[in-house]
N, C-alpha and C positions, 0 to 999 in steps of 0.2 A: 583473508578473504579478498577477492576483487572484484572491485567496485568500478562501473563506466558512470561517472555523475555530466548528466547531459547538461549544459550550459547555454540561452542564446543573452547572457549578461544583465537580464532582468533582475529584481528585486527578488522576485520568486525564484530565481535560478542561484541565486547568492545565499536564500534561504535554505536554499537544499543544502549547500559547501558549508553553511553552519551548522544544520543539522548532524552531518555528520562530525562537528567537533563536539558535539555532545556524546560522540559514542567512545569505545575505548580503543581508537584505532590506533596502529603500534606500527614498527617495524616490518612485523609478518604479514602486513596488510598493504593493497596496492590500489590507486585509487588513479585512475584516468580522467581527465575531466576531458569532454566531450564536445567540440562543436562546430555544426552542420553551416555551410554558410549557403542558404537560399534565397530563394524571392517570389515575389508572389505579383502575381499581375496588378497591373495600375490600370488608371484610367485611359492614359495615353504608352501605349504599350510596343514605343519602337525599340524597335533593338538597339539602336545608341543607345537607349537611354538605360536598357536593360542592362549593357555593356556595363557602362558607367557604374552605374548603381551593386552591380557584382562587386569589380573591382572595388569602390569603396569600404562593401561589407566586408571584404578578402583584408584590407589594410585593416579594421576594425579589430578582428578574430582576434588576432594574437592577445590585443589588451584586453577582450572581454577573457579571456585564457592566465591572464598574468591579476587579473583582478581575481578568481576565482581561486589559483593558487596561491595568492593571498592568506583566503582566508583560513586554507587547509596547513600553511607549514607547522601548526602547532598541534596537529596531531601526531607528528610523527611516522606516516606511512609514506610507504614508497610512491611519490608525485610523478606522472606524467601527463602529455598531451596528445592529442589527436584531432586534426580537423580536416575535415573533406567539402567539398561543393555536392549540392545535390538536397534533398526530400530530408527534412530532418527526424522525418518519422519513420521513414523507410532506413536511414544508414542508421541511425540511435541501434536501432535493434541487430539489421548486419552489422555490425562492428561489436556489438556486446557478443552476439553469437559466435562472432569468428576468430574473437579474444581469447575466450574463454573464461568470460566475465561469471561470476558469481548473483551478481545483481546489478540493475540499473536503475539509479536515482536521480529523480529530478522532481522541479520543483513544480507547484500546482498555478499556470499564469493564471486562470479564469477568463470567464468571456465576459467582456464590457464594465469589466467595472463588477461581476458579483462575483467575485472570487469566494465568498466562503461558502458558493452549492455549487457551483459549475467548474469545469478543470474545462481548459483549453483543449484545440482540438489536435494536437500534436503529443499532450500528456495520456489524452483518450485511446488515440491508438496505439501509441506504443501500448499503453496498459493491457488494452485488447489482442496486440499481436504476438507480443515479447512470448517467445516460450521459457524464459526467463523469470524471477521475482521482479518483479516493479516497487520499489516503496518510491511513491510520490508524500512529498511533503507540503504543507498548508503554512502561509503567512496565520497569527506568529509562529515560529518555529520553537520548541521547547527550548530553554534556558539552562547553562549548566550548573547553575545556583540550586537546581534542585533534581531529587531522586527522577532520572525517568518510569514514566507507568506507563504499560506496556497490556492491551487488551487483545486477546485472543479468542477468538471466535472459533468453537471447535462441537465439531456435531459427530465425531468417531469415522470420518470417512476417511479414504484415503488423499483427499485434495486437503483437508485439516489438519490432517499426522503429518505431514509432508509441509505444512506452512508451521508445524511445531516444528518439524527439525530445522527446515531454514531458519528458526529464532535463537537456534540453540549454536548455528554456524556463525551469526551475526555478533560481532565485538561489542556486547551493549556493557555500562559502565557494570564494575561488581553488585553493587547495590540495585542496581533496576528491580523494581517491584511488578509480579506478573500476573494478572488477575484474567482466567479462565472462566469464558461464559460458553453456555450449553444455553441457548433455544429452543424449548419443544413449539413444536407446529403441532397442534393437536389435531386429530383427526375430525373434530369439529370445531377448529379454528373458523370455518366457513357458515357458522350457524352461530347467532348468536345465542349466548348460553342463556339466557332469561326465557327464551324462547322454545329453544329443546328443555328444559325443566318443567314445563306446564304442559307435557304432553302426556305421560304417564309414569310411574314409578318403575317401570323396567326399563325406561330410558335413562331414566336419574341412575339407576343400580350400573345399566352401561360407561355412561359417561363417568361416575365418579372409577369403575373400576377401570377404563382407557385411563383417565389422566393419572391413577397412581400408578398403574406399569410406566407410563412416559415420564415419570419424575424419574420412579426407580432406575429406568435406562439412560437418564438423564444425569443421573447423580455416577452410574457408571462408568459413562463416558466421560464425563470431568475430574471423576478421581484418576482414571487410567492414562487419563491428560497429564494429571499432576506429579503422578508418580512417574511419569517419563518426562519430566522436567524441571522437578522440584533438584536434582542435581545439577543444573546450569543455573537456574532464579533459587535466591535462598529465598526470598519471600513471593509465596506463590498462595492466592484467592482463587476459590469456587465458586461461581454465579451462577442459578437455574434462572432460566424466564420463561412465560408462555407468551405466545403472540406470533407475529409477522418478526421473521428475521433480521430484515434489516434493520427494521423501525428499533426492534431491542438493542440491535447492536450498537445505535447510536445512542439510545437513550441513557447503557450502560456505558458507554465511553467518554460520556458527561458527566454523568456520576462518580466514577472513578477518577473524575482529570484526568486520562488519558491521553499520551502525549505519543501513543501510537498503535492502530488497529491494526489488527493480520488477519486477514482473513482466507481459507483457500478457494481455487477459483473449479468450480463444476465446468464450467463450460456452458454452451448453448446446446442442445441437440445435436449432438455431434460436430459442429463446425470447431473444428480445429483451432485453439489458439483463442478465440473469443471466449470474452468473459460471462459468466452467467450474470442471472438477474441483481441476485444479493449483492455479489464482489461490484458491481458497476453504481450500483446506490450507494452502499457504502462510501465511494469514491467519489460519485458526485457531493452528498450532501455532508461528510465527516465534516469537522472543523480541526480535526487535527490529521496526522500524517499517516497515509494507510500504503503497510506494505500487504500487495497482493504473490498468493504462493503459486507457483506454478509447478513444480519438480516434484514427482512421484517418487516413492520410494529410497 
């Protein structure tokens, strides 16, 4: 697999170079660590001092790059580096595309100090533009003291099969445990059920016969999950839930200790490359590390 892991030398970007020493990265695997060196307007905004201020970061790069390769010599993949001037949300993604990167990883900074709902604005867009997988990862980052859990959010579409097989391309250790949830959105998720019950008894006859077809296609889709995965995870969990999608997905990925969500990305209404509603909640409020699926088929 190749891996672009974007770095700008943070805690959170040091977080990510851990993260993937928790995986089972080898030899066959190539991992670029990544970094943009920009600037952003100041107060007093002359160009000496912009000058300055580049150059400094430009001297900087190389050791926030010898810091991060660091932390990676003990996986064993094939190390390099890459660093350019310029938008670091703009090259992250041109450089992974033009590599021929596999996925781009980086770490979750946050904004102001609430890093465990909010991802920085540089983690956002790549997340939303990358036609790539994105797994961004969360302070604390899983530990290799113990099995990773691994939560998969799968509704039978093809943005879901497609974030299973990215799971299946990904070096996770032998042991990684893989727990498959299915969300029904019911078609009166929008009515409260205490409410539709006390109207008549041909309502109640409807609603209970919708929600046991939505379990039963529910239970289809997660077995048909299972059995096209249960051959890379020897230990592989079924979860149904009803509700709001995202809300479950986090609910279950607490439940389980989850030390990393997938989810696939729908999209917007056709805008190309943005994220839909679920994969951007996910990503904002997870507490642990969410890789978003982008590649069909």
């Amino acid at each position: 697999m190749k891996i672009l892991l974007a770095t700008d030398g943070s805690a959170c970007s040091e977080g990510a170079a851990r993260f993937l020493t928790c995986l089972g990265l080898g030899a066959a695997d190539e991992v670029t660590v990544f970094h943009a060196v920009s600037w952003v307007p100041f107060l007093y905004d002359r160009q000496s001092y912009v000058e300055t201020l580049t150059e400094i970061r430009r001297e900087i790069a190389p050791k926030i790059l010898d810091a991060t390769l660091a932390i990676l010599e003990t996986t064993g993949a094939k190390l390099s580096t890459a660093i350019v001037d310029g938008a670091a949300d703009y090259y992250i993604v041109d450089a992974a595309v033009k590599s021929g990167m596999d996925m781009i990883v980086m770490g979750a900074r946050g904004v102001k100090g609430i890093e465990s709902i909010f991802v920085g604005s540089v983690t956002k867009s790549v997340s939303m533009t990358s036609p790539l997988p994105v797994l961004v990862t969360k302070m604390p980052v899983c530990g290799r003291q113990k099995r990773m859990k691994i939560l998969l959010a799968t509704d039978g579409s093809e943005y879901s099969v497609s974030a299973g097989k990215m799971l299946t391309r990904v070096p996770f250790p032998a042991d990684a445990e893989l727990t498959l949830l299915n969300v029904v959105w019911s078609d009166f998720s929008d009515i409260p059920e205490r409410f539709v019950l006390e109207v008549n008894e041909r309502i109640k006859e409807v609603v209970a016969e919708t929600r046991s077809a939505e379990l039963r296609e529910a239970e289809r889709i997660a077995e048909q999950a299972r059995a096209e995965l249960s051959g890379r995870f020897g230990e592989v969990a079924v979860m149904t839930r009803i509700g709001d999608p995202s809300a479950e997905i986090l609910k279950a990925a607490e439940a389980v200790g989850a030390d990393l969500i997938t989810v696939g990305c729908r999209g917007l209404r056709g805008i190309k490359g943005m994220m839909g509603s679920v994969s951007r909640n996910i990503l904002a409020h997870s507490k642990c590390a969410v890789l978003i699926g982008r590649q069909c088929g």
